[in-house]
C-alpha positions as CSV (number, residue, x, y, z in Angstrom):
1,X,-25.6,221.2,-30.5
2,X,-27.2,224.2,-32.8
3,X,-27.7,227.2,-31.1
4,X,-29.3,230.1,-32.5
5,X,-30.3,233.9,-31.4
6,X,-32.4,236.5,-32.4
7,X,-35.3,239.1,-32.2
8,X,-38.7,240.4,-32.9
9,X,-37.7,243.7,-34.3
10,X,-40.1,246.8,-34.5
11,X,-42.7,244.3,-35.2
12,X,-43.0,245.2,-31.6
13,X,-43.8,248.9,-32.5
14,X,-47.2,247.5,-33.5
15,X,-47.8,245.3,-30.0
16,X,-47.5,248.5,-28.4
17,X,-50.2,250.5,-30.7
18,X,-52.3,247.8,-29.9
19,X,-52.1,246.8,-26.7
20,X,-51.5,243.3,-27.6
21,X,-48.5,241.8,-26.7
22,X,-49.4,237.7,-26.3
23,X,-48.5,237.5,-30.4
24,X,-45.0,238.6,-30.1
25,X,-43.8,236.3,-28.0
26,X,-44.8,233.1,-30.3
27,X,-42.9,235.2,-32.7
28,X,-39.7,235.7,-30.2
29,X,-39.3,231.5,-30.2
30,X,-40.5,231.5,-34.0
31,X,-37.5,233.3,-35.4
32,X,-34.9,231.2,-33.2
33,X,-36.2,227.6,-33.7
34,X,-37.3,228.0,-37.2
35,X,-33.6,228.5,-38.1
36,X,-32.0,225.5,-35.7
37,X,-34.3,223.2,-37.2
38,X,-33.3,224.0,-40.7
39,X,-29.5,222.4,-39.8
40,X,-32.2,219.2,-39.2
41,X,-31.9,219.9,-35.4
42,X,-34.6,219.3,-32.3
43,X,-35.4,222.4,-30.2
44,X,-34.1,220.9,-27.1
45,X,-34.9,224.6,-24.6
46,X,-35.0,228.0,-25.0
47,X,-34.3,231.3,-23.1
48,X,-35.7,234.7,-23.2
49,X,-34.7,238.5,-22.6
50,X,-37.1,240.9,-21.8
51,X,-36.2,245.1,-21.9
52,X,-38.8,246.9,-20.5
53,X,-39.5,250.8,-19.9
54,X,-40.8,250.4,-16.3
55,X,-42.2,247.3,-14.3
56,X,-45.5,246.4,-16.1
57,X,-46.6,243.1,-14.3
58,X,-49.6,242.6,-17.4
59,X,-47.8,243.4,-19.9
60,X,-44.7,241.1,-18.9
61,X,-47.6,238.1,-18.3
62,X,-49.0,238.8,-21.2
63,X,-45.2,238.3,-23.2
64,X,-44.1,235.2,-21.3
65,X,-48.0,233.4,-22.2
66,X,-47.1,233.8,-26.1
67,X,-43.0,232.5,-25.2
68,X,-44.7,229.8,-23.4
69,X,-47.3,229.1,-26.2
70,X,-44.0,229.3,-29.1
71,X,-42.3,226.8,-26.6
72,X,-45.0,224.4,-26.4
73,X,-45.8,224.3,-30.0
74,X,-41.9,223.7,-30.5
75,X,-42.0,221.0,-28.0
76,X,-39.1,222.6,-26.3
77,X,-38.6,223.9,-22.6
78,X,-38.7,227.7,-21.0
79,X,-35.8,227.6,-18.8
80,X,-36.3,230.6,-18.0
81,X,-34.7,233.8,-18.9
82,X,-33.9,237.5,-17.5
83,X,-36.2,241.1,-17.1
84,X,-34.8,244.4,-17.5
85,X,-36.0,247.4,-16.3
86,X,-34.7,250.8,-18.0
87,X,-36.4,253.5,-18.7
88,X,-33.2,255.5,-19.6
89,X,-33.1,253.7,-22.1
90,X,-36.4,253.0,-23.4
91,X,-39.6,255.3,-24.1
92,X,-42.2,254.9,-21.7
93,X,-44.3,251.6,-22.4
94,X,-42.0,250.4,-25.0
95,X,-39.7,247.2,-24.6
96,X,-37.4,244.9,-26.6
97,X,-37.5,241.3,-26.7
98,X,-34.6,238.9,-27.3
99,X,-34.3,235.3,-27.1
100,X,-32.0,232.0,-28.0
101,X,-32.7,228.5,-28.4
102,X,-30.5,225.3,-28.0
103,X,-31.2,222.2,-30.3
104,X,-29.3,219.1,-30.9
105,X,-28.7,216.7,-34.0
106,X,-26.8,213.7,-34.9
107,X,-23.5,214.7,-36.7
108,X,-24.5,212.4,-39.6
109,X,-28.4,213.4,-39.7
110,X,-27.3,217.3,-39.9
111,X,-28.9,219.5,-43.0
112,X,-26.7,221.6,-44.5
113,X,-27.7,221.7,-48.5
114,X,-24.9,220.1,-49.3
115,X,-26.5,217.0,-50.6
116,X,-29.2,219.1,-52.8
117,X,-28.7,217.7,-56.5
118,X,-30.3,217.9,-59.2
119,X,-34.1,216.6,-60.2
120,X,-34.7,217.5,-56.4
121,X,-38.2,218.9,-55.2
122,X,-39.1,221.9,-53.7
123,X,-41.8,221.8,-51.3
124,X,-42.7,225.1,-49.7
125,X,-44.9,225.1,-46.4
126,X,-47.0,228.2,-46.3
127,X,-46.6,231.3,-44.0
128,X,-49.5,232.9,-41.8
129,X,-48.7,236.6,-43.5
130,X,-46.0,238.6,-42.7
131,X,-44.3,236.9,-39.8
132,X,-41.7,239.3,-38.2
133,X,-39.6,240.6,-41.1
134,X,-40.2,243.7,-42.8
135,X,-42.2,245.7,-40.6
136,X,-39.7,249.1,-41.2
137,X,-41.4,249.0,-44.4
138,X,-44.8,247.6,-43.9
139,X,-45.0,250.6,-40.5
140,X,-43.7,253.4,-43.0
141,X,-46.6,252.1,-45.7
142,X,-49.4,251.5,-43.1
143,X,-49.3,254.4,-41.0
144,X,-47.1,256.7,-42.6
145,X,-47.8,256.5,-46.5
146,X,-51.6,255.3,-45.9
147,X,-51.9,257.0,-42.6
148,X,-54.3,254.1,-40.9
149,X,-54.8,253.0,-37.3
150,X,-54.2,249.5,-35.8
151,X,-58.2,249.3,-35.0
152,X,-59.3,250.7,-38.6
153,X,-61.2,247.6,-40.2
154,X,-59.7,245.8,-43.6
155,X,-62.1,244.7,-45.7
156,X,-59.8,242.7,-47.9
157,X,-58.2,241.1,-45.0
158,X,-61.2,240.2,-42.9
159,X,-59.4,241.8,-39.9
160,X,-58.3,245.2,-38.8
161,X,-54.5,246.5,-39.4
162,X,-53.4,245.4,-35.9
163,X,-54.6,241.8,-36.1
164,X,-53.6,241.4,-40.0
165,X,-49.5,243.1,-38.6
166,X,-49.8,240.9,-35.9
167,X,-50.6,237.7,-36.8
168,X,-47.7,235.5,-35.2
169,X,-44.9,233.6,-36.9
170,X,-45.4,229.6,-38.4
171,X,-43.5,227.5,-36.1
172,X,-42.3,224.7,-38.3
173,X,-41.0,222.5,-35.9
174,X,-43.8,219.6,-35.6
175,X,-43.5,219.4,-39.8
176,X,-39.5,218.7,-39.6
177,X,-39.9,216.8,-36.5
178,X,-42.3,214.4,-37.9
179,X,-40.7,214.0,-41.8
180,X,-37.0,213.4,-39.6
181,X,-38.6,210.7,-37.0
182,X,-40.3,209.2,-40.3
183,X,-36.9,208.7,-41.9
184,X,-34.5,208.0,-39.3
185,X,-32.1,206.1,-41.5
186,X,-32.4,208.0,-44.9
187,X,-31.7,211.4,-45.4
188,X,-34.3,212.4,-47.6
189,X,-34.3,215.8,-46.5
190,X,-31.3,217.8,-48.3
191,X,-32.5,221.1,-47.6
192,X,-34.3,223.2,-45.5
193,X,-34.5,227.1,-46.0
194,X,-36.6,229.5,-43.2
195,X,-37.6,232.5,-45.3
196,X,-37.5,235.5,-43.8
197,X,-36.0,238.9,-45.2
198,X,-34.5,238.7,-48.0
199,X,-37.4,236.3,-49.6
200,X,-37.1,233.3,-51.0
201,X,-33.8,233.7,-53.1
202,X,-31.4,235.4,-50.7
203,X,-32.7,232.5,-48.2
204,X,-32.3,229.7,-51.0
205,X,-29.3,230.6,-52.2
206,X,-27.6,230.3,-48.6
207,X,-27.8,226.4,-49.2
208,X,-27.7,226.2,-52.7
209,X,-24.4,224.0,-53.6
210,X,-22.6,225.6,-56.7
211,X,-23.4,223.4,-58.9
212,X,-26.9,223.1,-58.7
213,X,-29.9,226.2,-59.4
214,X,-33.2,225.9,-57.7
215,X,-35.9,227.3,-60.0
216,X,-38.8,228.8,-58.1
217,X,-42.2,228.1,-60.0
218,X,-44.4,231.3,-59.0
219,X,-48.3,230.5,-59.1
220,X,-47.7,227.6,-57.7
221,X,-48.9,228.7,-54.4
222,X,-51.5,231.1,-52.9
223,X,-50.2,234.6,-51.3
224,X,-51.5,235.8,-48.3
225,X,-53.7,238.8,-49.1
226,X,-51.8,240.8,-46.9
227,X,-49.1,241.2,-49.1
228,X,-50.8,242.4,-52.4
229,X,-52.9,245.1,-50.0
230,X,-49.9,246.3,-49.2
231,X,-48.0,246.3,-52.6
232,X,-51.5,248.8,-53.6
233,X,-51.3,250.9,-50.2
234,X,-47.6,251.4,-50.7
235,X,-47.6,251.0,-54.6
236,X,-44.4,248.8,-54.3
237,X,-42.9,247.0,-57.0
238,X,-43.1,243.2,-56.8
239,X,-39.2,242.3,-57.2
240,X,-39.3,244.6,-53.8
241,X,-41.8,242.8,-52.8
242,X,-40.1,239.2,-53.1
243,X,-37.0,240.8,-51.6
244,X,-38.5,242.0,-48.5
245,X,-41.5,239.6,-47.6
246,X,-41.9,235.6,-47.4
247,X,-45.0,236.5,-49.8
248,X,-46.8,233.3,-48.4
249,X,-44.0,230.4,-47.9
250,X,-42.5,230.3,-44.6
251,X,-40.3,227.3,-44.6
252,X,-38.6,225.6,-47.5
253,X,-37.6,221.6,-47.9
254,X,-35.5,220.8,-50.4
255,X,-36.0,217.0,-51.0
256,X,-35.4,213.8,-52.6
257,X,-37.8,213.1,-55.9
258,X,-38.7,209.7,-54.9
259,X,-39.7,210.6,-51.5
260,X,-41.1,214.0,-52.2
261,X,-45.2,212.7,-52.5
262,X,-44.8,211.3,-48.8
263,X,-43.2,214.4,-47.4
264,X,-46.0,216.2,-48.6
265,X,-48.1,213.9,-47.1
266,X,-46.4,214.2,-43.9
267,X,-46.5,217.9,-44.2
268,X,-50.0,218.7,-44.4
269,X,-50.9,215.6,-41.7
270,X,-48.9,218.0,-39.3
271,X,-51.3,220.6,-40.1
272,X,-49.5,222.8,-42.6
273,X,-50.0,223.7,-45.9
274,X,-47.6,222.4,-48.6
275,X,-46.7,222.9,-51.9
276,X,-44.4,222.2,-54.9
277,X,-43.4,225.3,-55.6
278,X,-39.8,224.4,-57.6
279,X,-37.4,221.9,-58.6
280,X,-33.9,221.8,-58.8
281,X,-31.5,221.6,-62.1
282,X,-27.6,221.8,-62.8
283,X,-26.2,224.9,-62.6
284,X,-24.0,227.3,-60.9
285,X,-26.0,228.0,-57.3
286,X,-28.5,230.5,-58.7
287,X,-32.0,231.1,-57.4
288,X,-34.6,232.1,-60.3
289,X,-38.0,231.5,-61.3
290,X,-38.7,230.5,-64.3
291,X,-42.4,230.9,-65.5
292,X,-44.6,227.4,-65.6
């Protein structure tokens, strides 16, 4: 069993500006499964916490529809889950949300980078923008630094700032599910990374045997144009940048060479984007890029 808990964060600052709240929720599951199924595990049910201010009935419906939609495109089950009212605790209209999900895998199928080696491939499936990490940052730039409103219109992002900052979270689960049915026997897979804050290297690095490096191929990929309008709004450096935000890869597989062409196939018949965006080399459990 792989169990795994977490949060949306102040991401939810910008549900409540907006008066959206059906995104969040997708992101709620999003953050738990996408980690269980990086140990090679299936999302087998989940279970949610919601802290509100005072009893808002829309609101609440409008938070359990996106759990519910993050469940069904995990293929796992809403058990259920527990509402809390508390508006000692919690501004008026504002809420937390909190959630945990329970997978399962084979002891001899489980992922743990261990078997990463050298002449392996990176393939990285691409994000939908920011998912839920670094909002502290991206709130201080938007509306503090930049002073904008969730309705102002983005030109460069074909939205406005409240449907850019709210786009929800890539849930990976149908990619792994259909590469791992695909190779029951084999384990192809040696390596799978969910990148969220801390970027690709912190998040690499976590699985990255000592005595291999991975070496991250930038341009290999296209970035969201979220991320450089914010870089210019906030004039942020780009190693911040990296540190902080996916910038455009959601989900990393670390895989075997010989299979890696069919994995990307699999990928991208699953619906997601895919790319090679590194390969792996000896070396001493180092993340880097290294220019093309």
């Amino acid at each position: 069993l792989v169990s795994c808990a977490d949060g949306v964060g102040t991401k939810l600052k910008v549900a409540t500006e907006t008066g959206v709240h059906n995104t969040v929720g997708i992101d709620l599951v999003a953050m738990s499964v996408n980690d269980a199924i990086c140990c090679g595990a299936e999302p087998l049910f989940f279970l949610d916490y919601v802290a509100m201010s005072h009893d808002d009935p829309e609101m609440l419906e409008q938070i359990v529809e996106g759990i519910s939609e993050g469940c069904l495109l995990s293929d796992c089950a809403l058990l259920g889950g527990e509402t809390a009212i508390m508006p000692d605790l919690y501004a008026h209209g504002e809420y937390d949300l909190a959630g945990f999900c329970v997978a399962v895998v084979e002891q001899k199928h489980l992922i743990t980078g261990e078997a990463i080696a050298a002449d392996d491939v990176v393939l990285g499936l691409g994000s939908a923008g920011l998912h839920s990490n670094g909002f502290s940052l991206v709130r201080k730039i938007v509306f503090e630094i930049a002073g904008l409103k969730v309705d102002e219109p983005v030109d460069a992002l074909e939205a406005t700032v409240g449907e850019a900052l709210l786009a929800p979270t890539r849930i990976y689960a149908p990619a792994v599910k259909e590469i791992l049915n695909h190779y029951k026997v084999k384990n192809v897979v040696h390596g799978i990374s969910h990148i969220t804050g801390g970027g690709l290297e912190e998040n690499l690095e976590r699985i990255t045997p000592n005595t291999v490096d991975i070496e991250i191929h930038p341009d290999t990929w296209p970035v969201p144009p979220v991320f450089p309008w914010l870089a210019q709004l906030g004039e942020i450096e780009s190693d911040e940048m990296k540190r902080v935000f996916n910038m455009g890869i959601g989900l990393v597989l670390v895989v075997s060479p010989f299979y890696a062409k069919r994995i990307h196939q699999i990928v991208e018949a699953a619906g997601f984007d895919c790319y090679e965006i590194g390969r792996v080399v000896d070396g001493t459990g180092r993340v880097m890029e290294k220019k093309s």
